[in-house]
C-alpha positions in Angstrom: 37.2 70.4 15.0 35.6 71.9 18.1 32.8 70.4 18.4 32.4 69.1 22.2 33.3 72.9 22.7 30.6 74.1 20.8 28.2 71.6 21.5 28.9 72.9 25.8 28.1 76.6 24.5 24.8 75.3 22.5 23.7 73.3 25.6 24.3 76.8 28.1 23.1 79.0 25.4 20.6 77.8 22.9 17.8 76.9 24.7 17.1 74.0 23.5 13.9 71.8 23.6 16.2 68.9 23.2 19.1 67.7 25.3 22.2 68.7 23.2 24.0 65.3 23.5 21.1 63.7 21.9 21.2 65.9 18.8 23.4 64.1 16.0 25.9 66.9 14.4 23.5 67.2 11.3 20.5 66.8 13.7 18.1 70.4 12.8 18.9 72.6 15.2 15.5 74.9 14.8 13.9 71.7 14.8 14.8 71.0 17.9 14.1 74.2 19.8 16.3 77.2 18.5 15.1 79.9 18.2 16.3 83.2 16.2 17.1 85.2 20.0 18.5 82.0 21.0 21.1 82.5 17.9 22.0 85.8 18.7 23.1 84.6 22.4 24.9 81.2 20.7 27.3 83.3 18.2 27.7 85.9 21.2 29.1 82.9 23.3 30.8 81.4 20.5 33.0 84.5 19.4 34.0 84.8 23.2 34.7 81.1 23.6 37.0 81.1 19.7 38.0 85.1 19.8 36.1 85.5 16.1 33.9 87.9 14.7 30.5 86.0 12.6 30.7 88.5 9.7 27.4 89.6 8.3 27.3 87.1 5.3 27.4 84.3 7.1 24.7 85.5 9.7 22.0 83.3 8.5 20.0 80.7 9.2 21.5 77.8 7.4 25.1 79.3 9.2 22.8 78.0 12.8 21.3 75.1 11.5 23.0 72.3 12.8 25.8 71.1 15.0 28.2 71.0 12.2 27.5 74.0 9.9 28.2 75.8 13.0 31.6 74.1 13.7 32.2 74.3 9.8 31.4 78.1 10.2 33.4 78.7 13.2 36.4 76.3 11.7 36.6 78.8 8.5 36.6 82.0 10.8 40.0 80.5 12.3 41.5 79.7 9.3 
C-alpha cells in the first residue's frame, strides 16, 4: 500500500486540525479537520504524486474519509 506516501500529501495538503501521524488509518478524517476545499487540493496532490485520474463516482465523501479508504481508493485506480 502507499500509505506513508499518502499520509506526507494529507499532512502538506489537508489542513488538518490534527497532526497526521496521530490519526490511526481508520481515524475520521472530517473529524479531524478536513474540510470539502481541503479534498479538492488532497486528490489534486494525490493524482500528481500516483499519475491517476479520481473518476466522478468515486468523488465522495466516504472516498476522503479516512486514511485508508483513500489508500484503498487510490490502490484500485492503479490496478
Amino acid at each position: 500500500m502507499h500509505i506513508d506516501k499518502i499520509r506526507v500529501i494529507l499532512s502538506a495538503h489537508g489542513r488538518l486540525t490534527q497532526p497526521v501521524d496521530k490519526l490511526d488509518d481508520n481515524s475520521d478524517l472530517y473529524q479531524a479537520g478536513l474540510t470539502s476545499l481541503a479534498t479538492v487540493g488532497l486528490m489534486l496532490a494525490l493524482e500528481d504524486e500516483f499519475d491517476i485520474e479520481f473518476p466522478d463516482s468515486v468523488l465522495s465523501r466516504k472516498t476522503f474519509g479516512s486514511i485508508e479508504t483513500i489508500a484503498d481508493t487510490v490502490e484500485d485506480l492503479l490496478d
